[in-house]
Every structure is written in structure tokens, then in C-alpha cells.
Residue, then its C-alpha position, 0 to 999 in steps of 0.5 A: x586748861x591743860x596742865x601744860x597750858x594747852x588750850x588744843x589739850x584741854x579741848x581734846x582731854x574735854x572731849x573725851x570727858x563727855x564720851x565715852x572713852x572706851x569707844x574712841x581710844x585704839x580707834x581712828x578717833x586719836x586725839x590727832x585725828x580729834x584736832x585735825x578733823x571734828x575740832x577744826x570744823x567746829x572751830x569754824x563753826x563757833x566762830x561763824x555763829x559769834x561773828x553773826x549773832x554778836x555786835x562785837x566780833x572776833x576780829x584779827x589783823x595782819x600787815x601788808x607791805x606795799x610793792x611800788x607798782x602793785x595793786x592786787x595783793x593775796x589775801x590769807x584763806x582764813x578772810x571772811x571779811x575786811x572790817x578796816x584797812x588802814x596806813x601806819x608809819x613805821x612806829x605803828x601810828x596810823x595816818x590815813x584809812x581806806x574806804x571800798x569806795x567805787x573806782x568812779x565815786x566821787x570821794x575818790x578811788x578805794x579799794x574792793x575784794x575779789x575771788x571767792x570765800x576762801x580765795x580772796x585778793x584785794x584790789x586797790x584802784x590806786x598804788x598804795x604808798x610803798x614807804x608805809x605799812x597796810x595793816x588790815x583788820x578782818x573778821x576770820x572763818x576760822x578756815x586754818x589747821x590748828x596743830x599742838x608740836x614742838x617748833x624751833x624758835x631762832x634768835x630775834x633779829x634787826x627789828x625786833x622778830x622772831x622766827x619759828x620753825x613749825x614741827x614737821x610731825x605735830x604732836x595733836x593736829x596738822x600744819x597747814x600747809x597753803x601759803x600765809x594761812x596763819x598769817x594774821x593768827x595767833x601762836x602761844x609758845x609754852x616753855x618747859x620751865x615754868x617761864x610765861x607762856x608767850x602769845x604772839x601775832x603771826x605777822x607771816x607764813x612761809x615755806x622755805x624749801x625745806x620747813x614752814x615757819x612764821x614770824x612774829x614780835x619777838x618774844x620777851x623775856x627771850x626764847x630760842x630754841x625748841x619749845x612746845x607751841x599751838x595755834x589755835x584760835x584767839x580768844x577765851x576760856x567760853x569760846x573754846x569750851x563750845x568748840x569742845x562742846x559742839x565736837x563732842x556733839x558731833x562725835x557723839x551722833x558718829x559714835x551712835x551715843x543714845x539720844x539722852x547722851x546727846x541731848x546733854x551734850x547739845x545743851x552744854x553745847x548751847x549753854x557754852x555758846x551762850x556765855x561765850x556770846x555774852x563775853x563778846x556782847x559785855x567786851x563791845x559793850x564795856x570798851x565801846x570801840x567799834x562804831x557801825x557808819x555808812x559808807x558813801x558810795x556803798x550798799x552795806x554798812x561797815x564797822x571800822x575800829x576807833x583808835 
């Protein structure tokens, strides 16, 4: 990892190890455009590949208010898939769950997606209850900009929250500028001093007329103020490493490395990934919290987390 703890740092920094540097500085292939373009498409790439060939996925989950009266609710761009939906009370228990049952199946009325990848929109076949939380668990596409800048973090408020604004010019990458794209994702606020660094939930995503913020559990010990920060994707040293790898690879074929160049970098590639696989496959294996049932009523199985 970066000196300053940046994972987005580390990977570019990692990057430009594998090439040629010469070839890519006082070029187009900045470390912004590094982190906004190869990276980001190769974030989507790794996490695609882990979701499909692993038993244990990465697996985000973001919370929904319910609206008397409402049943169609805007999901983020980010949503491949929807693993669990579930009720909590306003302590975090969780008191019921939901199953995408038909309109017409005799277990009772449930829930379905609509839309296309990218556009998708829940739909429930009965009010859910206002007076309770709907927190969704989701397998991601990794389809948000990560970006690296310097955000104002205001002062918890009622309930424990906290509000950053985003930086308008990031220092690596760029701010995703769709409605509730990082909602569900998760930010690491890095402070100068040598405080933790602070990982957070991003609990919602929004543009109040004149910057982008979002909202998370406010961070302990205290921050405010300006500090750094990055979004990026969840997870482990593995899983970044064959993001930086699989980039390099690709910036490497753009950049016309020779094919021994490329052939080294492609196996480093598929070494990270293989390590990242195995971390994912040991976790599922060693924690045995996700169980594979039928759905009655259902064409697939679905895999629901076990509390």
C-alpha cells in the first residue's frame, strides 16, 4: 500500500512498476486518467470474475427507507444482483425477510427487479411497513468511479452521521456524478496525522445543488473538517493486486510492450487473481455464513446470508 494508505496510490504507483515509465509520464496516461479510465474498467472486470467463479462473493449492502404508499424503489447503477432483502428494527435487529416470490404464488406476495444491468428498480407486490428499515444485501459490478481527493467532513449529527462533501477536482480519478452510485460502497477517510484510517459504509449519495456528498456511521475517534479520502472497491490486498495487474496488462498491449513484456505481466495477473479466489473460497469456507436454498415459486437458487 501507499505511504499515505491509499489503496487508489498503491495501485497506480504498482502500475507504472510493471511498465515502462518512460512511456506513460508527460503523456495522456496520468495517473488521473490511469484511475478513471484502465483502472476503473478493470475493477469491474476482477470483481465480475470473483463473483462467478467463487462460492463466497463480494457482497455489499445498502438500507432503504420505505415510503407509505410506495412499492417501486431506484436502485444504484452499481447492482448486479440482489442476494437478500431483509426488515430491521431501528436497533439493527432484523425481523423478517422477503423472498421474490410471484405476484400469484401461494406463499404469498414478494418482490422482483426490473430494468436492465445498470438501471434496475425494485419492485414490491405489497407496501413494505414504513415504521422499518429495508436493508439489501447485493452482489456488485463494480460499475461507480473510484477517485482519491480531499472531502469536507461535517460534524456527527442526531443518530449518529456524518456528512462529507466529495472533492470537486480529485486529486486521482473522478467523481461519479449518477444519483446514489456509491450508495451501498465504501469510503476510507485518511487523516494527515497518524490517526486510524477510517472505513465507512456509504449509507447515501446526493447532490445538493452545489456539491456531491454522502453519508455514513459517523467516524470514532471524531473527524471534521478536510481530509483526504478514496472510494474504492471493498476488500483485500489480493483483490487490488489483480486489479493493478490486469491494468498494467491492458496498458500494456495500448503502449505495444513486446509480448514477453506482456506475457509476465498476464501471468501476474492470473497469479493475482488466483490468490485473490483462494482468500474469498478460504473466507466462505472458514465462516460458513452463506447457504445456497430453493426458492419456492423460483426458477434459481438464491443465496441468503445467515445471521
Amino acid at each position: 500500500m501507499d505511504s499515505n494508505f491509499s489503496y487508489l496510490q498503491a495501485d497506480v504507483e504498482h502500475i507504472r512498476t510493471m511498465l515502462d515509465a518512460s512511456r506513460i509520464d508527460g503523456g495522456k496516461y496520468t495517473d488521473s486518467y490511469i484511475c478513471s479510465y484502465s483502472l476503473t474498467h478493470s475493477m469491474r472486470n476482477v470483481l465480475s470474475r470473483l463473483s462467478n467463479n467463487s462460492g463466497c462473493r463480494i457482497l455489499q449492502k445498502f438500507r432503504i427507507t420505505p415510503v407509505a404508499g410506495q412499492t417501486r424503489y431506484k436502485l444504484p447503477p452499481c447492482i448486479e444482483g440482489v442476494i437478500r432483502l431483509q426488515f430491521t428494527d431501528t436497533l439493527g435487529n432484523v425481523v423478517g425477510e422477503i423472498q421474490p416470490f410471484s405476484p400469484w404464488s401461494a406463499n404469498g406476495q414478494g418482490w422482483r427487479l426490473e430494468g436492465t444491468p445498470g438501471f434496475l428498480s425494485i419492485v414490491f407486490d405489497a407496501t413494505p411497513d414504513p415504521s422499518q428499515f429495508l436493508d439489501i444485501v447485493y452482489i456488485s459490478n463494480g460499475d461507480w468511479y473510484p477517485h482519491y481527493g480531499e472531502g469536507d467532513l461535517e460534524a456527527p449529527k442526531t443518530g449518529n452521521l456524518q456528512v462529507m462533501s466529495l472533492a470537486t477536482a480529485p486529486i486521482l480519478g473522478t467523481v461519479d456524478r449518477r444519483e446514489s452510485a456509491y450508495l451501498g460502497s465504501h469510503v476510507r477517510i485518511i487523516p494527515s496525522s497518524n490517526a486510524p484510517v477510517q472505513e465507512r459504509q456509504i449509507l447515501r449519495h446526493w447532490h445538493d445543488g452545489t456539491d456531491w456528498k454522502i453519508e455514513f456511521e459517523a467516524t470514532n475517534p471524531e473527524l471534521i473538517d478536510k481530509h483526504n479520502y478514496e472510494i474504492v472497491v471493498p476488500g483485500f490486498g489480493a483483490l487490488h493486486h489483480a486489479v493493478a495487474m490486469l491494468t498494467a496488462f491492458e496498458l500494456s498491449v495500448a503502449l505495444s510492450a513486446t509480448q514477453s513484456k506482456q506475457g509476465g505481466i498476464l501471468t501476474l495477473y492470473k497469479t493475482a487473481m488466483k490468490t485473490a479466489l483462494d482468500n474469498v473460497t478460504s473466507i466462505n469456507r472458514a465462516l460458513g455464513f452463506y447457504m445456497e436454498r430453493n426458492v419456492p415459486g423460483s426458477a434459481v437458487n438464491m443465496t441468503f446470508g445467515k445471521n
